[in-house]
SELUMBA-272395 format. One record per residue (C-alpha): x, y, z; residue in one letter. Coordinates in steps of 0.5 Angstrom, whole numbers, plus 500, padded with zeros to 3 digits. Example, Ala and Ser with C-alpha at 12.3 -4.5 7.8 and 13.67 -1.06 7.14 Angstrom:
// SELUMBA-272395
525491516A 527498514S 
***
This chain:
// SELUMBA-272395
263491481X 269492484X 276491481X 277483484X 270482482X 272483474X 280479476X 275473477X 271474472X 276474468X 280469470X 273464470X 272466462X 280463462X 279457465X 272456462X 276457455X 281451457X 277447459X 272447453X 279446449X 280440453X 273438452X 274439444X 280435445X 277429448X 271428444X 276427437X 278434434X 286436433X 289441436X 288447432X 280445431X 279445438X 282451439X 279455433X 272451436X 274455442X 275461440X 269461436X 265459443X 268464447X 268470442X 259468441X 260469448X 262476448X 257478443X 251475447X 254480453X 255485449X 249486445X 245485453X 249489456X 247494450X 240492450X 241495458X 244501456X 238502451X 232501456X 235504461X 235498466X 242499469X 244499477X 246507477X 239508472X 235504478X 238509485X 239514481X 231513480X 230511487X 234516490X 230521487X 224519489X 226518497X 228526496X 222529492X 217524498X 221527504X 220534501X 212532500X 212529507X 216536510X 210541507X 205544510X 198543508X 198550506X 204549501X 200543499X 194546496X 198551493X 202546490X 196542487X 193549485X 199550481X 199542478X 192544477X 194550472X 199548468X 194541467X 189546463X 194549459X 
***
């Protein structure tokens, strides 16, 4: 995520926080209800994040997890691509060995 992409989210939970405050006030509540109404949403919103945020660290399932993934497997298919059969079957051989032990 680059640096102007973390401003605007940030500025857009701003703006959100403001406008569900206006909302608050127009459906009937006072100033300070409507406030506490709105942080109250705007905290829940911020625990929901972070417990999907955490849920990605657990399993793994994040952007650099992914290409770091992919980047090895595009290097060991290319390594495979550039053997020659020869070093092929040695290496099945080898596979095969520590299979049985």
């Amino acid at each position: 995520m680059r640096r102007i992409d973390a401003l605007g989210i940030g500025f857009g939970v701003f703006v959100a926080g403001g406008i569900i405050y206006l909302v608050f006030q127009t459906v009937g509540l006072d100033g300070v209800s409507a406030g506490i109404w709105t942080q109250t949403l705007l905290v829940a919103g911020l625990i929901g994040w972070s417990i999907t945020y955490l849920l990605r660290v657990v399993t793994k399932n994040m952007t650099y997890n992914q290409q770091l993934k992919d980047y090895e497997d595009a290097v060991l298919q290319k390594r495979l691509e550039e053997m020659s059969p020869e070093e092929l079957a040695k290496l099945q051989e080898e596979i095969e060995r520590e299979k049985q032990s």
